[in-house]
C-alpha positions as CSV (number, residue, x, y, z in Angstrom):
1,X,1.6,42.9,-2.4
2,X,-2.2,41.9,-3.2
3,X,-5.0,43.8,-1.8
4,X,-8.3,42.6,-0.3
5,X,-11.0,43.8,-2.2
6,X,-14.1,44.3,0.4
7,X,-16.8,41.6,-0.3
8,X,-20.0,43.7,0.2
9,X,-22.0,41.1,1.6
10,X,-18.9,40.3,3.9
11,X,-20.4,40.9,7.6
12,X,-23.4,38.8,6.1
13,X,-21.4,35.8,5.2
14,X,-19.7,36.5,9.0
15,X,-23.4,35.8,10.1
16,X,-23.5,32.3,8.7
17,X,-20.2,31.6,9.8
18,X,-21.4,32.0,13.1
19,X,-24.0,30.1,12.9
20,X,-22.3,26.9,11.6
21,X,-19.3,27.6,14.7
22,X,-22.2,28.1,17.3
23,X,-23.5,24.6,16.6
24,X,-19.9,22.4,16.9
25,X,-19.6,24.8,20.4
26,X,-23.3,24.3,21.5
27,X,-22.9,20.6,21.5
28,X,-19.1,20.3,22.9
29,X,-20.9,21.4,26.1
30,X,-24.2,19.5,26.1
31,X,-22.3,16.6,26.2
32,X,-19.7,17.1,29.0
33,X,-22.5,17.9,31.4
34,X,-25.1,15.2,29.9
35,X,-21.9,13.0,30.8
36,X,-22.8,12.0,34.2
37,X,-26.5,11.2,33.3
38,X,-24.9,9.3,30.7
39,X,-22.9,7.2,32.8
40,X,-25.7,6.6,35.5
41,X,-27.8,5.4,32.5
42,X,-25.6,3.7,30.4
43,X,-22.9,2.2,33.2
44,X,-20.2,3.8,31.5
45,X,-16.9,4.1,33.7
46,X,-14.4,7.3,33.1
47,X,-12.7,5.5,30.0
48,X,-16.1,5.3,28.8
49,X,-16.9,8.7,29.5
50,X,-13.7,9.9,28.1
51,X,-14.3,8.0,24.9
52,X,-17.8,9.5,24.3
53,X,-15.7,12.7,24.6
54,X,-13.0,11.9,22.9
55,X,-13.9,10.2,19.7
56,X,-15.7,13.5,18.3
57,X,-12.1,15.1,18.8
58,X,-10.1,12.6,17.6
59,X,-12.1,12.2,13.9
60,X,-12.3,16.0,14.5
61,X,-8.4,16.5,14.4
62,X,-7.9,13.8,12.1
63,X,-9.6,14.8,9.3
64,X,-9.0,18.3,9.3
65,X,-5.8,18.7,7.3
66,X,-8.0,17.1,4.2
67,X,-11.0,18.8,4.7
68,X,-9.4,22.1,4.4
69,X,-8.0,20.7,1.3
70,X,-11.6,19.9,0.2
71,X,-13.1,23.1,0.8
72,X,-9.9,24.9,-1.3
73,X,-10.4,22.6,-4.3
74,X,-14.0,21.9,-4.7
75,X,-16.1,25.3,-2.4
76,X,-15.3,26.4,0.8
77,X,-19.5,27.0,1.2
78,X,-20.0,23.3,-0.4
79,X,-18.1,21.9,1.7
80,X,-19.2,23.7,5.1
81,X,-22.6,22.8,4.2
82,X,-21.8,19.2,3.6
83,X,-20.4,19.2,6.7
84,X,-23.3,20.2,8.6
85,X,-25.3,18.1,6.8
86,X,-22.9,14.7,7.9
87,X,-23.1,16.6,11.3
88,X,-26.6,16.6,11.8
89,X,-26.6,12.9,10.5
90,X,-24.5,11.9,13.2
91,X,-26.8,14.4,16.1
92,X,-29.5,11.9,15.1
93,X,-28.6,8.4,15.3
94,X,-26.7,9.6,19.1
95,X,-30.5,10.8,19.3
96,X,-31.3,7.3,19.1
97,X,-28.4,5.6,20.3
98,X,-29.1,2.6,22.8
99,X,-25.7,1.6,24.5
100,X,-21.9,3.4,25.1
101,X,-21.0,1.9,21.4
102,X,-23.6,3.6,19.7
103,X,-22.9,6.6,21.3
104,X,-19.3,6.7,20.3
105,X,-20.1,5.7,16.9
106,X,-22.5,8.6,16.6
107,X,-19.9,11.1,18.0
108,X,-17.2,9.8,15.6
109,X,-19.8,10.8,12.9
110,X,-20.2,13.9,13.9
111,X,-16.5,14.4,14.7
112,X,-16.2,13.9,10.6
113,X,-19.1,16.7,10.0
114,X,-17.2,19.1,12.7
115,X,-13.8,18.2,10.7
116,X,-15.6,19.7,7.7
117,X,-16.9,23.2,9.3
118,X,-14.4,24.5,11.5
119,X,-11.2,24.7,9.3
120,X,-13.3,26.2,6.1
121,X,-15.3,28.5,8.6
122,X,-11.6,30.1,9.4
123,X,-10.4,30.0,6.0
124,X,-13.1,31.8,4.5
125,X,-11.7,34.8,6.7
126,X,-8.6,35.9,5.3
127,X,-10.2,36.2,1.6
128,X,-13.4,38.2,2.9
129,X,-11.6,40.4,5.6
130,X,-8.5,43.2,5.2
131,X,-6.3,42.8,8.1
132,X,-7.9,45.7,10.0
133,X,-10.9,44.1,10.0
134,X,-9.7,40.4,10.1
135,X,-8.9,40.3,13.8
136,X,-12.8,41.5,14.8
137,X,-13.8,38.7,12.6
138,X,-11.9,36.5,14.1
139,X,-13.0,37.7,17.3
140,X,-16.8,37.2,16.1
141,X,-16.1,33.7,14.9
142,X,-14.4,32.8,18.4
143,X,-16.8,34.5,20.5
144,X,-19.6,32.2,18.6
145,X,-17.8,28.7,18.8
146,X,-17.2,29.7,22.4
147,X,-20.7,31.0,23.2
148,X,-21.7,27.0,23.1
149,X,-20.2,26.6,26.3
150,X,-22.5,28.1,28.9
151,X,-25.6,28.0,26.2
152,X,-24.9,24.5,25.8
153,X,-24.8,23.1,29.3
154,X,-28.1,25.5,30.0
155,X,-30.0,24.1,27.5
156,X,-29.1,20.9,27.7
157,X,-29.7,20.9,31.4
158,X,-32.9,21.9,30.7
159,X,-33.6,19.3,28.6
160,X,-32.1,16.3,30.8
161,X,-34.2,18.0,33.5
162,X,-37.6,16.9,31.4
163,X,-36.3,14.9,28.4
164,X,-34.4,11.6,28.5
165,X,-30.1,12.0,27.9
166,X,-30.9,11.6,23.9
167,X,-31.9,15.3,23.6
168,X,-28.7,16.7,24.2
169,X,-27.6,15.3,20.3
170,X,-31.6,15.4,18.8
171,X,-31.3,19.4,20.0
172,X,-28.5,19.9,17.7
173,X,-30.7,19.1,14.3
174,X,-32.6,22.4,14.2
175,X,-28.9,24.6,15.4
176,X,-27.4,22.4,11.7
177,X,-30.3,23.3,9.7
178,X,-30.2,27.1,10.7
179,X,-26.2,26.5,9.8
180,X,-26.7,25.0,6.3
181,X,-29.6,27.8,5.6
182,X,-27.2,30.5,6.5
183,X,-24.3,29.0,4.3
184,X,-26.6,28.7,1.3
185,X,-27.9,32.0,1.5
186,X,-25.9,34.6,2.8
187,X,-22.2,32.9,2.1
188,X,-20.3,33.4,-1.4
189,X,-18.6,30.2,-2.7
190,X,-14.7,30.6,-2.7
191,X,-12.1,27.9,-3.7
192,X,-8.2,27.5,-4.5
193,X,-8.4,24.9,-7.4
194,X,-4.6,24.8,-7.4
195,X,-4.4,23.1,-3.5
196,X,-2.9,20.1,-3.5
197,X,-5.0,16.7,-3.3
198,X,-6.0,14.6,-0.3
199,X,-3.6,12.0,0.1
200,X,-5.2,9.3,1.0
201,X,-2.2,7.6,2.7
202,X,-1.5,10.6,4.4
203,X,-4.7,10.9,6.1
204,X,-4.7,7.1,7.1
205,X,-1.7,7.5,9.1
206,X,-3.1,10.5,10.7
207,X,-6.3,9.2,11.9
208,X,-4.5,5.6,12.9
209,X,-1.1,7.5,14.7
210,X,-3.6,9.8,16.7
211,X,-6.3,7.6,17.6
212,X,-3.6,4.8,18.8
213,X,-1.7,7.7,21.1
214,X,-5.5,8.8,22.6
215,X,-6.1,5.5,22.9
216,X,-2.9,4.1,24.7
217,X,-3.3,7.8,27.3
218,X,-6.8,6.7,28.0
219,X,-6.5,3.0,28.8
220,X,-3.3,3.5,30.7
221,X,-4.9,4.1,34.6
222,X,-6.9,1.0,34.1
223,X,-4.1,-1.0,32.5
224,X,-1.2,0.4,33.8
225,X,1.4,2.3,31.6
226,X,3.7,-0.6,31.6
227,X,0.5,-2.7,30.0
228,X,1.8,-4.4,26.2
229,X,-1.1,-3.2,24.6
230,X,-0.3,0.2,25.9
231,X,3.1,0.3,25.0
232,X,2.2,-1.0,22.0
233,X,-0.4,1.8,21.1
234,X,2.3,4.4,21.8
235,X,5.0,2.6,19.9
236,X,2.6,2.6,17.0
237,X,1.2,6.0,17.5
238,X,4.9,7.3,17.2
239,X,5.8,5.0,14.5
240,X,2.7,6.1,12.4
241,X,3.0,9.9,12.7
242,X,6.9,9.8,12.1
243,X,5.9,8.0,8.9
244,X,3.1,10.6,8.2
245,X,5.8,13.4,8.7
246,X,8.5,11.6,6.5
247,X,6.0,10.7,3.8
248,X,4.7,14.6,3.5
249,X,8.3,16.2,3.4
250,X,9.0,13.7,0.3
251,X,5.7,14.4,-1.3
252,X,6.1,17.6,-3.7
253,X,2.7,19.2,-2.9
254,X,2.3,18.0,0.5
255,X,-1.1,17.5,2.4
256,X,0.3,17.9,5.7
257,X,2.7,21.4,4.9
258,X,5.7,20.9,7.3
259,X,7.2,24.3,5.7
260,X,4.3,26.4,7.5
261,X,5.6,25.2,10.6
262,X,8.9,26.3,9.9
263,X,7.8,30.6,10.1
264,X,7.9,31.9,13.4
265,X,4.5,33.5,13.3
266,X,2.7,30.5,12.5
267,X,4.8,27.8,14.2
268,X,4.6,29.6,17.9
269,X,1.2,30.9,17.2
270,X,0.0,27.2,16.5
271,X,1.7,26.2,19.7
272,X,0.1,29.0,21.9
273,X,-3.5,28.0,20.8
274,X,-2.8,24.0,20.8
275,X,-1.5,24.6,24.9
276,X,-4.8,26.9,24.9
277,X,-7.0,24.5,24.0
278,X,-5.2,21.8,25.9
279,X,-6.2,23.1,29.2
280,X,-9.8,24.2,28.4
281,X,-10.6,20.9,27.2
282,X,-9.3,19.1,30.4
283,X,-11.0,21.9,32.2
284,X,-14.4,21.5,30.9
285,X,-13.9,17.6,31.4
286,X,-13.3,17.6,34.8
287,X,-15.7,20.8,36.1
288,X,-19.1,19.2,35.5
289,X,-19.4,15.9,37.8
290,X,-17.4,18.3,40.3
291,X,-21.0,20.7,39.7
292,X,-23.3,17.5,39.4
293,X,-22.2,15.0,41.9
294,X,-19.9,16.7,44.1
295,X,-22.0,20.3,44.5
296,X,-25.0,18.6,43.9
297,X,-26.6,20.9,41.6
298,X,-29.1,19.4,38.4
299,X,-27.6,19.5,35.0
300,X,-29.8,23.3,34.5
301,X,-27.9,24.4,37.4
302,X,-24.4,23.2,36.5
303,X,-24.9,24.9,33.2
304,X,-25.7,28.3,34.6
305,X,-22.5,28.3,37.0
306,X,-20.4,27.9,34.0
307,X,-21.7,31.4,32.9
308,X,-19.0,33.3,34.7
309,X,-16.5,31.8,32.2
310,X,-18.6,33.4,29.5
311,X,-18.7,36.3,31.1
312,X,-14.9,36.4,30.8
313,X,-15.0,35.4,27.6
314,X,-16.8,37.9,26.1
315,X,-15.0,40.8,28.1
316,X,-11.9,39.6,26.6
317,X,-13.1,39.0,22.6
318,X,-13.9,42.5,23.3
319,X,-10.7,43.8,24.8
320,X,-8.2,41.5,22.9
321,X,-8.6,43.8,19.9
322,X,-7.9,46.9,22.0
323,X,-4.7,45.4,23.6
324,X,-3.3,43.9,20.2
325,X,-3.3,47.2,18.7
326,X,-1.8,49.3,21.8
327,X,0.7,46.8,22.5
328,X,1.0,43.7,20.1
329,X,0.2,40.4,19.5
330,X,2.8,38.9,20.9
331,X,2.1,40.9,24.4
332,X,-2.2,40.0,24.3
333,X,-1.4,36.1,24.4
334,X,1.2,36.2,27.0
335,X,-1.0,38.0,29.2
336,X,-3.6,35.9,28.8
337,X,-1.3,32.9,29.1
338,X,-0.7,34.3,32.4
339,X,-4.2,35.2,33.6
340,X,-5.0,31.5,32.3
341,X,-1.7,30.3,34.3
342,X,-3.2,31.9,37.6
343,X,-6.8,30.8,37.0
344,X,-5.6,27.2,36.7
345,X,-3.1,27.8,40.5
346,X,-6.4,29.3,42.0
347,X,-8.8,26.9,41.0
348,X,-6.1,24.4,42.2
349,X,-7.2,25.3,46.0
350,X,-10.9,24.7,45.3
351,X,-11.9,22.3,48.4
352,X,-14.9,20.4,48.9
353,X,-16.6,23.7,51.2
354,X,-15.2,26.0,49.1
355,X,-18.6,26.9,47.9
356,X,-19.6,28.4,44.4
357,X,-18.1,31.9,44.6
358,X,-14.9,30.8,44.9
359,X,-15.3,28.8,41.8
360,X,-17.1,31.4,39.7
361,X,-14.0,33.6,40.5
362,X,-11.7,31.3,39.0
363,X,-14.3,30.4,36.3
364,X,-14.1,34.1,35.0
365,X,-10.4,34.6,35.4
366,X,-10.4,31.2,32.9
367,X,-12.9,32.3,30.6
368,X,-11.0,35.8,30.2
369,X,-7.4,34.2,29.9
370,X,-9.0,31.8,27.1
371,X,-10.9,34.7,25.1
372,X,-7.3,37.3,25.5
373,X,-4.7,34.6,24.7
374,X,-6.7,32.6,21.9
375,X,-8.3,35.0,19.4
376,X,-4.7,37.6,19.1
377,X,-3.3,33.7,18.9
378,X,-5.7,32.4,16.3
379,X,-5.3,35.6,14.1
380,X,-1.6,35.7,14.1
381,X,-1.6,32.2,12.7
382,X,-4.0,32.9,10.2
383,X,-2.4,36.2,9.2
384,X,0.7,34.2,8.3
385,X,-0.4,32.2,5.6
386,X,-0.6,33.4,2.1
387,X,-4.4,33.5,0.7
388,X,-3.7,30.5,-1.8
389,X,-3.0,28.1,1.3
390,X,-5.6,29.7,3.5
391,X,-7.6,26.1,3.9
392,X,-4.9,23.5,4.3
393,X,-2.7,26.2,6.7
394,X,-6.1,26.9,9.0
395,X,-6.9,22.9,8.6
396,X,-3.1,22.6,10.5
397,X,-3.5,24.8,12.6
398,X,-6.9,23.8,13.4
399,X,-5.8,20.2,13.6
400,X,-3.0,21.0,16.1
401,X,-5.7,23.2,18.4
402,X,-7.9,19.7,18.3
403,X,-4.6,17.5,19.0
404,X,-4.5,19.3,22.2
405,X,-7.9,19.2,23.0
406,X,-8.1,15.6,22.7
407,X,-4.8,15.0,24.3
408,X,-6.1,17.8,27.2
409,X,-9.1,15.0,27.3
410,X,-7.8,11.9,27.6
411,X,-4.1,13.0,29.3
412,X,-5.8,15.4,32.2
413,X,-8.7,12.4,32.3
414,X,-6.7,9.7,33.0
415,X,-4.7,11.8,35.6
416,X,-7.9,12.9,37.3
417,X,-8.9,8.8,37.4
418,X,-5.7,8.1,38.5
419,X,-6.2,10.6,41.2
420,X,-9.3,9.2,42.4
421,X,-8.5,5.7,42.5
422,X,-5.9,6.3,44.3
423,X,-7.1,8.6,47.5
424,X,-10.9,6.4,47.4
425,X,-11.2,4.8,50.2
426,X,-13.4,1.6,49.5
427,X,-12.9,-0.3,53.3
428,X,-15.4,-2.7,54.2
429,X,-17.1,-2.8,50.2
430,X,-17.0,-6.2,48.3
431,X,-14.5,-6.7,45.8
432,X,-17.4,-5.5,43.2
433,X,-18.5,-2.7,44.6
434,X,-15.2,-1.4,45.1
435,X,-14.0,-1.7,41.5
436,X,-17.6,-0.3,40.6
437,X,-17.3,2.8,43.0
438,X,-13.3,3.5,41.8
439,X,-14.7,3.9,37.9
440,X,-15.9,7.7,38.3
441,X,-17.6,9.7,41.5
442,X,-20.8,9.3,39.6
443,X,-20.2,5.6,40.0
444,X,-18.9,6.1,43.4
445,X,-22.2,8.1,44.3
446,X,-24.4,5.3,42.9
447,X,-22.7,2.6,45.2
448,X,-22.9,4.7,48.2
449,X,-26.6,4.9,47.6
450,X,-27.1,1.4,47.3
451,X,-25.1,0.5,50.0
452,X,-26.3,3.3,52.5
453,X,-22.1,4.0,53.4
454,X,-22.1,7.9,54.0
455,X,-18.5,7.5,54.2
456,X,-18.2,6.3,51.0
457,X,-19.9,9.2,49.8
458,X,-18.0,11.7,51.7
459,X,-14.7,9.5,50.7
460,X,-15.3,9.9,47.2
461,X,-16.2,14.0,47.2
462,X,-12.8,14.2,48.9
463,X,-10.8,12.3,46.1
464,X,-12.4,13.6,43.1
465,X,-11.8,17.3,44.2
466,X,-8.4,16.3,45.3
467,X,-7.8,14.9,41.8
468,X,-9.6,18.0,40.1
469,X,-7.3,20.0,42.3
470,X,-4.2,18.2,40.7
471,X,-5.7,18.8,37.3
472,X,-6.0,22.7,37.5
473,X,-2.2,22.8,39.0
474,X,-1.1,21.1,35.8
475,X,-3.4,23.3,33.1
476,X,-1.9,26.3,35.5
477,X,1.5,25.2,35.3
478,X,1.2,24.6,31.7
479,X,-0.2,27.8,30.7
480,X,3.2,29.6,32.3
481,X,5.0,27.2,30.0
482,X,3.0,29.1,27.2
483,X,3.3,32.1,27.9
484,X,6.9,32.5,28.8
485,X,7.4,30.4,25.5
486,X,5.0,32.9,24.1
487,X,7.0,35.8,25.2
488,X,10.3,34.5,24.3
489,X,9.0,33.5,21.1
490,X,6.6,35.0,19.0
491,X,7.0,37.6,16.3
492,X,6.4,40.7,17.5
493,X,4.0,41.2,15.1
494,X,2.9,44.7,13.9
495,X,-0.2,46.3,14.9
496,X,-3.2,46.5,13.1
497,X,-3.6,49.8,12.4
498,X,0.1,50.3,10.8
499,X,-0.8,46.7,8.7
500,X,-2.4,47.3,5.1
501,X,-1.9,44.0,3.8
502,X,-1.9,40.5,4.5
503,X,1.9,39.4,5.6
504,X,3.4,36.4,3.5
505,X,5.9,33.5,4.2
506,X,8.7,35.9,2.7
507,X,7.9,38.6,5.1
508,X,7.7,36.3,8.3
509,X,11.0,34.5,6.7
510,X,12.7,38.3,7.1
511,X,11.0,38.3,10.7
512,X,12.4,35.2,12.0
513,X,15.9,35.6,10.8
514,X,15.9,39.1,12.9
């Protein structure tokens, strides 16, 4: 079995990985609390919002799959700093960016620069790293793309506090140009010349299939789920992906590699981190206008009460070495699954008076369920795939972690609007007003301060944490779903210290048939 040959200058090429990952999670943040600024500013309702959100993820998840294929056949380093480059590109014109449409446009740009970083930033790992260093480096690499998500919303704050909402993308230019200095310096190029090409079919049907199925989960609460154009978008979404997944089991050296899916390791691995990233994402949607309009805090303030989940975070990328190698893999996510699962039912009960403490309790439980369950996830996947495929296997896997996201967007969104609509009560308000004030409790805030109605106000508190309440019971009952499917299924996987080399597809073949 081949052996890993320590790169020297490894830990230093770690250092510019970090630096690309802590851009894409500094501005995943910046955004979800600039979003009610945003929407005050630029009269954007929740489909709006969720848009703004949604359209980095969705390019982001799209083009994944052939950008790890890019980075295998022409530079992993080329292509990382390409990315950053088309990343920083798109940070500027949202700098400049006038109306929602811009905005969007400007996110899907840098959804395509994102696309390139994140699957060659994890590739580049199993060719530097041994196994019993692999799953620290993962750790790092995690730890970084998380550490955007209380820097972020602090910063940013900060900015919206004495800048106008622009900042948030124009702060991102420097964080890029730190990135691409890192990557040219400090990273060694490495490539698989052999990958297969980017099938440009292929990648068609994955950008059309998936931005038709976020698009049809979006637009339903407005339209209704019985809507044609709705049912149309999710007839077409599943027409287009069964296509995509019929076309790349014909092709002979497939873009999309079904076969990966088919080792236990991988497959369950994959699934674990998509349901992962499925709840944060709807999390982190829903918790700032909760912090902003409901709490009342600025957007400084609402990014220093997501530090608790930090705080989690990092006590787990610290741990979830520690517990992998007493006990497993297998046994890490579960329990993080279920510390996730519990966080999610706790936060559930979060009432209008609840007050802050109660949240940063559940805010920590999250953060540490995410950092325990995610990285021993991330590494198990990537320890599965043979070095030769090491771009387009992290690029699926990758792509299936930002499928959830977006889904975890625009699914736990539209059940949030849903929600609202519903329980608002808008008695007495012109026809107008009332449609206005049902858009998003930033919109219903701005109503009740034209119109003077304090019950309006206290009306729409009431439904928005009700309908963040019915968000957190889903993302908790979801996360028991993972982890009992994560403790039923998943290799048990051995631990580091009895592993000398990277495991292959034979090796997790022998595994699953046992």
């Amino acid at each position: 079995m081949e052996t890993i040959t320590p790169d020297p200058r490894r830990w230093w090429a770690l250092a510019a990985l970090v630096a690309s990952m802590l851009t894409l999670g500094f501005d995943l943040t910046i955004l979800n609390v600039a979003l009610p600024t945003m929407a005050a500013d630029l009269d954007a309702g929740t489909g709006a919002q969720q848009w703004m959100a949604d359209a980095y993820v969705v390019v982001f998840a799209a083009l994944m799959l052939p950008a790890g294929l890019l980075g295998d056949r022409f530079g992993r380093r080329r292509m990382l700093i390409t990315g950053l480059a088309i990343f920083l590109a798109g940070s500027l014109v949202g700098a400049l960016a006038g109306d929602v449409n811009a905005v969007i446009a400007a996110r899907a740009v840098m959804g395509v620069g994102g696309a390139l970083v994140t699957p060659l930033a994890l590739s580049v790992l199993p060719t530097l790293f041994a196994p019993d260093e692999r799953t620290k480096a993962v750790g790092i690499v995690s730890a970084a793309s998380a550490l955007g998500l209380p820097l972020g919303p602090i910063i940013g704050g900060w900015l919206l506090n004495h800048l106008w909402w622009g900042s948030v993308f124009l702060v991102n230019v420097p964080m890029a140009a730190i990135g691409i200095a890192a990557c040219v310096f400090l990273l060694p190029e490495t490539r698989d010349p052999s990958s297969p090409k980017v099938d440009a079919l292929s990648a068609a049907l994955t950008v059309t299939g998936l931005g038709a199925l976020v698009y049809a989960i979006i637009e339903a609460p407005t339209r209704g789920w019985g809507d044609p154009l709705v049912l149309g978008m999710i007839t077409a979404s599943v027409l287009l992906i069964t296509g995509l997944v019929l076309r790349e089991r014909r092709v002979r050296r497939p873009m999309l590699d079904m076969t990966l899916l088919t080792h236990r390791g991988f497959l369950f691995n994959t699934v674990a981190a998509t349901l992962v990233n499925f709840i944060l994402s709807g999390l982190l949607f829903v918790l700032p206008p909760f912090l902003q309009a409901v709490l009342g805090h600025d957007a400084l303030g609402t990014g220093v009460r997501l530090l608790p989940m930090m705080g989690g975070l990092l006590v787990a990328s610290r741990l979830a070495p520690k517990v992998v190698a007493r006990f497993g893999a297998r046994a890490a996510v579960s329990a993080g699954l279920v510390v996730l699962a519990f966080a999610g039912l706790l936060g559930s009960r979060t009432a209008v008076d609840s007050g802050y403490g109660f949240v940063a309790l559940w805010l920590s439980l999250t953060g540490f369920g995410f950092g325990l369950s995610l990285i021993p996830a991330m590494n198990g996947g990537l320890s599965a795939l043979p070095r030769d495929r090491a771009g387009s296997g992290s690029g699926l896997l990758m792509t299936m972690r930002q499928v959830g996201g977006a889904i975890g967007i625009a699914l736990l969104g539209s059940l949030l609007s849903s929600t609202f609509r519903d329980r608002l009560d808008v008695t007495g308000l012109p026809a107008g007003a009332a449609d206005t004030a049902g858009e998003s409790v930033v919109a219903a805030h701005l109503v009740a301060q034209r119109t003077g109605s304090a019950d309006l106000l206290t009306s729409a508190n009431s439904a928005y944490v009700h309908g963040m309440g019915v968000v957190l019971l889903v993302c908790g009952i979801a996360a028991l779903v993972a982890a009992l499917l994560a403790a039923a299924f998943l290799p048990g996987t051995p631990r580091p210290a009895e592993t000398s080399t990277a495991p292959d597809l034979a090796a997790e073949e022998a595994d699953a048939r046992q």
